[in-house]
C-alpha positions as CSV (number, residue, x, y, z in Angstrom):
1,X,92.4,119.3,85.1
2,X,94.7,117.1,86.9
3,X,97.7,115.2,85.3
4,X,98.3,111.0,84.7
5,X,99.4,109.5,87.9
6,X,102.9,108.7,88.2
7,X,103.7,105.0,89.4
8,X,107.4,104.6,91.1
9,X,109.2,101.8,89.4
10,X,108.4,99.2,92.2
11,X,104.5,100.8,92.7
12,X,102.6,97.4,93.3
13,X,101.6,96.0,89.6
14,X,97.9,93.7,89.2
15,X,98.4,91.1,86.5
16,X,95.2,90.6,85.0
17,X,94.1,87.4,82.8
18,X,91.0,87.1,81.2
19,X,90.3,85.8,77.2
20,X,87.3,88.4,77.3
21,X,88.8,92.1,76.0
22,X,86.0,94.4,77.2
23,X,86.3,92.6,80.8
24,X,89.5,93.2,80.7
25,X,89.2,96.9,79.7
26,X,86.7,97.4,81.7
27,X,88.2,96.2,85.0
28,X,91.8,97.7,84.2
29,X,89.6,100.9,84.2
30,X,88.5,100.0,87.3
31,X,91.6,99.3,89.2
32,X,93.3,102.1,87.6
33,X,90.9,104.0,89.8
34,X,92.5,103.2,92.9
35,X,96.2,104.2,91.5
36,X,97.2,100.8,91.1
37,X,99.5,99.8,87.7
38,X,97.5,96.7,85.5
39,X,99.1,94.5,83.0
40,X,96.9,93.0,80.9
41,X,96.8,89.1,79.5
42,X,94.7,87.5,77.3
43,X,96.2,84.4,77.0
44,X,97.2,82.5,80.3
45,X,100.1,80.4,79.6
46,X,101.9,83.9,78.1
47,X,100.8,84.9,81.6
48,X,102.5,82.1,83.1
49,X,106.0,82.6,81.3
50,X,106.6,86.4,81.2
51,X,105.3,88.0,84.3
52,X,107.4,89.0,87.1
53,X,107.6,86.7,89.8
54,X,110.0,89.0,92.1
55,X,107.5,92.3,91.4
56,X,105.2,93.1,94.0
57,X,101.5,93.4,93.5
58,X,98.5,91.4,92.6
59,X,96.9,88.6,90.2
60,X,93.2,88.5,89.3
61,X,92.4,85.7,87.2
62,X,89.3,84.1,85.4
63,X,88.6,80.7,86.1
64,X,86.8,80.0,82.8
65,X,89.4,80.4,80.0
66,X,90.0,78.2,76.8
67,X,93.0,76.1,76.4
68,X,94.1,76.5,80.4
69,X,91.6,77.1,82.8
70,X,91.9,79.6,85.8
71,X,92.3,77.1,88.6
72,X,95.4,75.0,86.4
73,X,97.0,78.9,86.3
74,X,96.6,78.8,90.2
75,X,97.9,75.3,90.6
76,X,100.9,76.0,88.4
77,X,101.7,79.1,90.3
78,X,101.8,77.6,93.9
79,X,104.0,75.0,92.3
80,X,106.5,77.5,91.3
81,X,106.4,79.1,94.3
82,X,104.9,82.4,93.4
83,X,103.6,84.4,96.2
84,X,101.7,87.2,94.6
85,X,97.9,86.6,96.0
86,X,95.3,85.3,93.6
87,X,91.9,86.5,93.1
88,X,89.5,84.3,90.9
89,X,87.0,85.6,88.8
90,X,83.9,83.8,87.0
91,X,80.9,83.5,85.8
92,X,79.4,80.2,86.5
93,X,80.4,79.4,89.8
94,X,80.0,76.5,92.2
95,X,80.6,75.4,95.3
96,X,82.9,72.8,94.8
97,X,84.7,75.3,92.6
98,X,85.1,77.8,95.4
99,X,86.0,75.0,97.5
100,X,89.4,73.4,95.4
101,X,90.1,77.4,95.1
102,X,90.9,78.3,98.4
103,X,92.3,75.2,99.0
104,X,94.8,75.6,95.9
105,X,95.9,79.1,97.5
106,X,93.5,81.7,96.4
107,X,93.1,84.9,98.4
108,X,89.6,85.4,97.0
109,X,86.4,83.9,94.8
110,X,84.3,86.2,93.4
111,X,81.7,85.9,91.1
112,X,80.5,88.1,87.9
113,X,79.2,90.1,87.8
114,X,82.0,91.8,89.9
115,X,80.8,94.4,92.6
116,X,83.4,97.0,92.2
117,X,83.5,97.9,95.6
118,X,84.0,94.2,96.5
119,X,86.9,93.7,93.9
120,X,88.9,96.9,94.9
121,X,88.7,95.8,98.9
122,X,90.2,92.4,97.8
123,X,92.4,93.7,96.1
124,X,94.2,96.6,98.3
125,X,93.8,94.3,101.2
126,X,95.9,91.6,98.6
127,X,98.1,94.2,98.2
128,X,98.6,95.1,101.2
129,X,99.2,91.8,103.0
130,X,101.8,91.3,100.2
131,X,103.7,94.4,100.6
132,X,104.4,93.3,104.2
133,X,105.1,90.0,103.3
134,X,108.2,91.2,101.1
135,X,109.3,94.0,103.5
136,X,109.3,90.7,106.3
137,X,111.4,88.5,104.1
138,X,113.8,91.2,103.1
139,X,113.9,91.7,106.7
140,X,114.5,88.5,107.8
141,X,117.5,88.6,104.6
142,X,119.2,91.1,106.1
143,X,119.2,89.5,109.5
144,X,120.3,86.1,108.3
145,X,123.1,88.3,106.5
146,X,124.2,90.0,109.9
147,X,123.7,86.5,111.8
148,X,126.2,84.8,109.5
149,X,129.0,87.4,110.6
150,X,128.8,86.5,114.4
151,X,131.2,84.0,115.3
152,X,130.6,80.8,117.4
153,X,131.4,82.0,120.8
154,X,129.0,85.2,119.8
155,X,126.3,82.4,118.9
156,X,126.4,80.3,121.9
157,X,126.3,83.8,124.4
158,X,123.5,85.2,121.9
159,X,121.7,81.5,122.6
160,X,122.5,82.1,126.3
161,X,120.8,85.9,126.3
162,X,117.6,84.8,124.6
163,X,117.1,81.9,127.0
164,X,117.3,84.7,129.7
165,X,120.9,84.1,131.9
166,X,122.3,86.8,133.4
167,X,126.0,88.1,132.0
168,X,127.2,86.1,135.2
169,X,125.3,82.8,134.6
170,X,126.7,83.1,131.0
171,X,130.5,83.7,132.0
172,X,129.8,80.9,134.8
173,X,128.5,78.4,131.5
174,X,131.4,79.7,129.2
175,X,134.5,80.3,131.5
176,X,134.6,83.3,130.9
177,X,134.7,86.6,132.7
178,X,131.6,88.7,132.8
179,X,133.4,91.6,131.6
180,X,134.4,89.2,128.4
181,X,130.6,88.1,128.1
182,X,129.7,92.1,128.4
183,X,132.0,93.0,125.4
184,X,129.8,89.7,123.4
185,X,126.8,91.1,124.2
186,X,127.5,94.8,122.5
187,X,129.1,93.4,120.0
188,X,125.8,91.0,119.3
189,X,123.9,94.7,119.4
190,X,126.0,96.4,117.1
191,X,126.5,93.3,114.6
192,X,122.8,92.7,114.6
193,X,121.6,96.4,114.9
194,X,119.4,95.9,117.5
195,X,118.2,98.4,120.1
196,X,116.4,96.2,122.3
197,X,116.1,92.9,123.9
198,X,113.3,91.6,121.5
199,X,114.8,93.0,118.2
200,X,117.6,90.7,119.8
201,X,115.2,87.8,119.9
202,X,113.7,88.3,116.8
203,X,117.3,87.5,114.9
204,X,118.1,84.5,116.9
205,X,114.7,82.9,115.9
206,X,115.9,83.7,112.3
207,X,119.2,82.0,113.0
208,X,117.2,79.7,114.4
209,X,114.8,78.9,111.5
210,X,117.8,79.6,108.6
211,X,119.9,76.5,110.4
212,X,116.4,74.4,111.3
């Protein structure tokens, strides 16, 4: 007989709102399956002021709630920014319903009846897109970190390699000696810990976009 499974601390978490107990139960069961972590909510706006925003993970939310509905949840969300993908649950769909949906932000509609099959997919795809997402932005945070320790001259020959001159074309643009503009260009490696031309690209476009 085999043991509970162990989550790690930051294991990817699905927030689950719906007023209905025994849906909730009953999907938490569900998506347990998969070894993903649920929280469960009953009550929407509790959802909306304790949950995690900085945890990684998952929310799958009914659209037909009383007091807030699931599409105001969604709309208050994208206005504060959260980034966890949204999957909308309910029971009486519509078209136009579906429509404002996607248009608010929402990874996926689905209707209940859930297809299990259907609702673990969209959710381990959800997941999945939003692990990467974090990894990206902590990457890019660490590369605005190491950008911010070059000085100017460093800038202008790191703006200089990306647009493709030569060490002599950027000592000729900089009066400076090549050897000078060599000496730049390691230390832009090592500062930026890059190993190749396009991991050198890659953090000027981040300079780029963190001064744009």
């Amino acid at each position: 007989m085999s043991g509970p499974v162990i989550h790690p601390p930051q294991s990817p978490l699905i927030h689950l709102i719906d007023d209905d107990r025994a849906v909730r139960e009953s999907l938490a069961l569900l998506i347990g399956t998969v070894g993903l972590r649920v929280q469960e909510w009953a009550d929407p706006q509790a959802f909306i002021d304790g949950f995690d925003r900085a945890g990684v993970g998952a929310i799958v939310l009914d659209v037909r709630m009383p007091g807030i509905s699931g599409l105001t949840v969604l709309d208050r969300l994208v206005a504060q920014g959260v980034d966890q993908p949204v999957i909308m649950l309910t029971g009486h769909g519509t078209v136009e319903m579906c429509r404002r949906a996607f248009k608010a932000g929402a990874a996926e509609f689905l209707e209940k009846p859930v297809d299990d099959e259907q609702l673990l997919e969209a959710l381990q795809q959800a997941v999945r897109r939003h692990v990467r997402s974090r990894e990206r932005a902590q990457a890019d945070q660490a590369a605005r970190e190491r950008v911010a320790q070059l000085s100017e001259r460093e800038r202008e020959v790191l703006a200089f390699i990306v647009a493709g001159l030569t060490n002599k074309e950027i000592a000729r643009r900089l009066a400076l000696s090549p050897r000078t503009v060599e000496t730049h260009r390691a230390n832009l490696f090592a500062k930026l810990e890059c190993d190749s031309l396009a991991q050198l690209i890659r953090r000027y476009a981040v300079l780029v976009d963190a001064e744009g």
